[in-house]
N, C-alpha and C positions, 0 to 999 in steps of 0.2 A: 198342205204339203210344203208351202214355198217357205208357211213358217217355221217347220220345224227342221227343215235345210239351213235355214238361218239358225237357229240357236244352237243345232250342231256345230255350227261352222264356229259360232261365237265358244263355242265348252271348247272346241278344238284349241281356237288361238288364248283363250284364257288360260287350258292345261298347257300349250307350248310354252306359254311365257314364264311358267313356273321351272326352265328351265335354266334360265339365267336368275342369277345374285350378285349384287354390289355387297362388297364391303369397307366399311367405312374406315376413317382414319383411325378413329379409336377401338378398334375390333378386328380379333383375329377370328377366321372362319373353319369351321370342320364341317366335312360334306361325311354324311353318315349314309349308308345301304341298307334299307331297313332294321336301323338301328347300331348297326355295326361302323365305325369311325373307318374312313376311307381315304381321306389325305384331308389335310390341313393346309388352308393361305391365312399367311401373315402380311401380305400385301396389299394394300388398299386398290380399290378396281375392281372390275365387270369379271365374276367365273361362270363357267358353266358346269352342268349336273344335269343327270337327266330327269325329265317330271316327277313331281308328288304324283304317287304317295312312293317312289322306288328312292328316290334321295330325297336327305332332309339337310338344312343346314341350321348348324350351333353355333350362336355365338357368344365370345366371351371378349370382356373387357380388357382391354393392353395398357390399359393407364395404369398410375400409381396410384395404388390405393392406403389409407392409414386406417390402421386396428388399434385402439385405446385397450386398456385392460389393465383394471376392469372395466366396463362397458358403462356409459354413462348410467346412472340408475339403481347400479349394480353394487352390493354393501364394498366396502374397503378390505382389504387381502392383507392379513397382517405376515411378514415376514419374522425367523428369526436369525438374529448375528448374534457374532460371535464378538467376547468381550472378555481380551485378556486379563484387563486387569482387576475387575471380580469373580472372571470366572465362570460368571450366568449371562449368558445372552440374553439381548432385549432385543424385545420386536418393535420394529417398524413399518409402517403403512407407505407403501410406493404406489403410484402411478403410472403407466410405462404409454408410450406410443410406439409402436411397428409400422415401418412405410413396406410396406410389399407391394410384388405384381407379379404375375404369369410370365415366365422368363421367355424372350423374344426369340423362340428355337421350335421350329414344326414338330419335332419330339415331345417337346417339353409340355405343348401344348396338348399334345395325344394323352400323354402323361396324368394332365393336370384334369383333363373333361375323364381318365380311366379312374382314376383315383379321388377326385373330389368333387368331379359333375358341378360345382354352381361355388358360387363365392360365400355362401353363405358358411358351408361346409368347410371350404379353405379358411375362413377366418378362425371357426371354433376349434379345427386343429393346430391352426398358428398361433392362437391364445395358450391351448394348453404346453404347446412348445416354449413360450414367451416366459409363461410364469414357471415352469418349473425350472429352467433355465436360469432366471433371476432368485427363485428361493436357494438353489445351488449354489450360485454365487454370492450373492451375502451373506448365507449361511458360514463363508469362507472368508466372510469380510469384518474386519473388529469394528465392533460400535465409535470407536472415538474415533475412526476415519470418515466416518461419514457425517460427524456431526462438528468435523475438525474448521478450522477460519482460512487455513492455509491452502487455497487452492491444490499448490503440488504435493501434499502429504494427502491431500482425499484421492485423487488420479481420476476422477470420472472419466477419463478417457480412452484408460486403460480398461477399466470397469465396464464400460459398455461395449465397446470394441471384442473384448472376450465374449460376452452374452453374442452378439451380435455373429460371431462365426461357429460358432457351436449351433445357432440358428440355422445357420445356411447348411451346414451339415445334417439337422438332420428334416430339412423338409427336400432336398434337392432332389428326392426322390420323387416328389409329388408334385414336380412341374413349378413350385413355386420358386422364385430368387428374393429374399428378402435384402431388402437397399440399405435400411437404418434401424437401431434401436436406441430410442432416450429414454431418461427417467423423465418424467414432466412435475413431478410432484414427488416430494419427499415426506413426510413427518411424522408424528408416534405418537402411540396410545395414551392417553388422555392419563393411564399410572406413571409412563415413563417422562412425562415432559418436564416433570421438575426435576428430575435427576438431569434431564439434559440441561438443561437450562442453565443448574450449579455447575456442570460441568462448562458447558462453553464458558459462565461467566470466570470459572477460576484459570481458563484455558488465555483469557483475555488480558486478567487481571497481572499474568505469568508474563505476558506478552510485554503492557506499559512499565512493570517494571523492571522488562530488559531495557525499554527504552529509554526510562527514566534513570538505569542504572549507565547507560552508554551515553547521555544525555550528560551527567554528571561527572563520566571522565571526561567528557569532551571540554565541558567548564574547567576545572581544574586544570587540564590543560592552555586552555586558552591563558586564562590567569595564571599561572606560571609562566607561560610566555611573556606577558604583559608586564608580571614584575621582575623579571629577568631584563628587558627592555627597557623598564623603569628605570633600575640601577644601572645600567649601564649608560642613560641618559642624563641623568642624575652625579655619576663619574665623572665623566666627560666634562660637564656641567661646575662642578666642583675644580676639575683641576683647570679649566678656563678662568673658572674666578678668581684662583690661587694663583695662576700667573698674572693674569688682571691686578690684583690686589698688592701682588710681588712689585711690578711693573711701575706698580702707582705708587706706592711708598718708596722707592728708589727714587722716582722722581721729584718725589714730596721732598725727600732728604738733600736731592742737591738744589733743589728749588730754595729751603732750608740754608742751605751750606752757604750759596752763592750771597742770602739774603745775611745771612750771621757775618761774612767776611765783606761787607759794604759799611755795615754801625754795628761795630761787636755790643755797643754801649742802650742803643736801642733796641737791638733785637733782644738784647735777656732781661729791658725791662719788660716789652710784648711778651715775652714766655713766662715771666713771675704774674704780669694779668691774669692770662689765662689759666697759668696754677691757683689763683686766688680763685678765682671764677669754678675750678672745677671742686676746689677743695671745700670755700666756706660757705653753709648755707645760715638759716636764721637759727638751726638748730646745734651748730659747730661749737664742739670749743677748744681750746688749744691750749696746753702748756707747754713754752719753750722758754728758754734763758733769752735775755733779753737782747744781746749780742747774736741771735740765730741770725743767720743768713737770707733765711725763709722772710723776715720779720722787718726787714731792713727798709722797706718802702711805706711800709705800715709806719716804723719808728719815725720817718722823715715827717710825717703825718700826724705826728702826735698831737692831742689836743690843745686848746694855748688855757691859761691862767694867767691872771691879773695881768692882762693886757700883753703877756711874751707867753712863746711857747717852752711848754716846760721838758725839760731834757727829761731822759728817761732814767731811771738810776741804774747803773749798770749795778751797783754791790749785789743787789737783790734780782731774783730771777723772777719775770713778768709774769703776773697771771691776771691776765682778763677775758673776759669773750671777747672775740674776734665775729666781725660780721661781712658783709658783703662791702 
């Protein structure tokens, strides 16, 4: 008898203790009445209920959760866009990731266990939301933006941003808040990559020779600069020398002057040297009248015969080479 006083007493405080629940940090709680959802804590800490089997407690996960799609394993989802400028759209194979979670609202969580009970359910409806969502919109979107070099003519940010509230609109009714939508993965069908590939590459090729073409005014410029700086340095240049040169022959002349008005008689024989010098070489020859003025230091210089030097004959006009 004393035992089974005892294990009464033990079923007693074991059903008592099923009246209290912790909930954890990461876990919202719904207290159900046989079955029936009866209020919801979102706050971490010690609730009470009353024993199994009258209340039950559900819970679900608060954290952030990420949905890939398609699902690792799962074939590739070809999309089709739109392509102005043939006209035919081509498809491509995207990747997408969804960050979602149970939106932190005791509604929303009523909501999310009326409507979707388990997350297994909430992803495969937030899948089918994701993708059609995203064929809609590329479907809207032209091929050469999305295969474009130029960051700001593709907008990826605009791009997802759209996917992304049209999201939210239409799960909000099922408790869920979706946080983020990326592409994680881009690329296309094994018929279309050559056409991309031509296309980037002429998309590229359009590109260097804007740069090669802006590259080459910029040279041109430069160098016209340079020879415009040139001649103007070169100017400058010239007429310094021409005054230099001006300068210097004025003072050659009275250098000149001063020296002719000291020995009139020696200085124009120094100046008939120097004319001899610049005039006659081994290859010279000269005919002048024997009386020339030119000839007159030469004539002093006449060769000698039979021991006297012989005069020159003035009757007749000289012709001999003349040498140094």
């Amino acid at each position: 008898m004393r035992w089974l006083v005892l294990l009464i007493v033990v079923g007693l405080l074991a059903w008592g203790s099923t009246c209290f629940f912790a909930v954890d940090q990461t876990q919202y709680a719904i207290v159900t009445r046989f079955g029936d959802p009866l209020r919801t804590r979102i706050e971490p800490g010690l609730g009470f209920k009353y024993p199994w089997p009258i209340d039950t407690v559900v819970r679900l996960d608060n954290r952030l959760m990420v949905l890939e799609t398609p699902a690792p394993g799962q074939p590739d989802k070809e999309y089709l866009t739109e392509d102005k400028q043939s006209g035919i759209g081509k498809n491509v194979v995207v990747t997408t990731f969804t960050c979602w979670r149970i939106k932190p609202d005791p509604q929303a969580v009523l909501r999310f266990l009326k409507t979707m009970g388990d997350r297994r359910s909430a992803e495969a409806r937030l899948a089918d939301v994701v993708l059609s969502e995203l064929g809609s919109a590329l479907g809207r979107t032209d091929f050469s933006v999305l295969i474009s070099t130029d960051a700001k003519r593709r907008g990826w940010e605009e791009f997802t941003e759209g996917i992304l509230e049209r999201c939210q609109q239409r799960v909000a009714n099922y408790g869920i808040e979706v946080v983020d939508v990326r592409i994680s993965r881009l690329n296309f069908p094994e018929q279309n990559r050559r056409n991309v590939f031509d296309r980037m590459r002429a998309e590229r090729e359009t590109i260097a020779a804007r740069y090669r073409s802006e590259g080459e005014q910029k040279a041109a410029e430069i160098r016209a600069q340079a020879d415009r700086e040139r001649d103007e340095i070169l100017a400058k240049a010239q007429e310094e020398a021409t005054k230099t040169r001006g300068a210097a022959d004025a003072e050659a002349a009275r250098i000149y002057a001063e020296a002719f008005d000291q020995d009139r008689d020696f200085y124009e024989f120094l100046r008939t040297l120097e004319a001899y010098e610049k005039t006659f070489d081994e290859t010279t020859t000269l005919i002048l009248s024997s009386d020339s003025e030119f000839l007159r230091l030469l004539n002093r210089a006449a060769p000698v015969r039979g021991g006297a030097a012989e005069a020159p004959d003035e009757r007749h006009p000289a012709s001999q080479p003349a040498g140094n």
